[in-house]
C-alpha angles and dihedrals in degrees: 000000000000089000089059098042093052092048099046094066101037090045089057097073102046099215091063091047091056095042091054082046095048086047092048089050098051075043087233089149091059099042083048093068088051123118082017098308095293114170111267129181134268086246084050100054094038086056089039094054092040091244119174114256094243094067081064116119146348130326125306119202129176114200076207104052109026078174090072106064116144108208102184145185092284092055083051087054095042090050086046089043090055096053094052085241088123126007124247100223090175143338106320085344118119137182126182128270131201091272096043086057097045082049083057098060116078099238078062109047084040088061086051105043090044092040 
């Protein structure tokens, strides 16, 4: 089925697999097909999802404290980006794919949390 043939490869490089996981569960996926799908910022979908603030922006990284590194909601996008799973329409800026909008339907995101 197409459920099975879009988990199977994600499912394949771990990291993909928790970031899609991280991004059903603050329902992004879902919020992304929103007003038609249009592209919407990294700040929109963050509000959108309830994200914390925090997740806000890109990565902050202190030479002092390497403990204190804030991956958010926009490292999430680039690594999803990357893996053709949204589409970066601009800088911070995301609009759903083929694959995004199959991730939004429950058959989908059951595939992936029981995986």
């Amino acid at each position: 089925t197409g459920v099975q043939t879009c988990a199977l490869p994600i499912s394949a490089k771990t990291s993909g697999f928790a970031a899609i996981r991280v991004c059903i569960d603050l329902k992004l996926f879902d919020k992304m097909q929103e007003d038609g799908g249009s592209a919407k910022s990294v700040e929109q979908l963050a509000k959108m999802t309830g994200a914390d603030p925090k997740l806000l922006g890109t990565f902050n990284y202190n030479n002092h404290h390497e403990d204190r590194i804030l991956i958010g909601l926009e490292r999430f996008l680039k690594h999803l980006a990357t893996a053709d799973i949204v589409e970066e329409t601009n800088t911070d800026e995301y609009a759903p794919n083929a694959v995004s909008t199959l991730l939004a339907t429950p058959p989908a995101q059951g595939v992936i949390v029981n995986w």
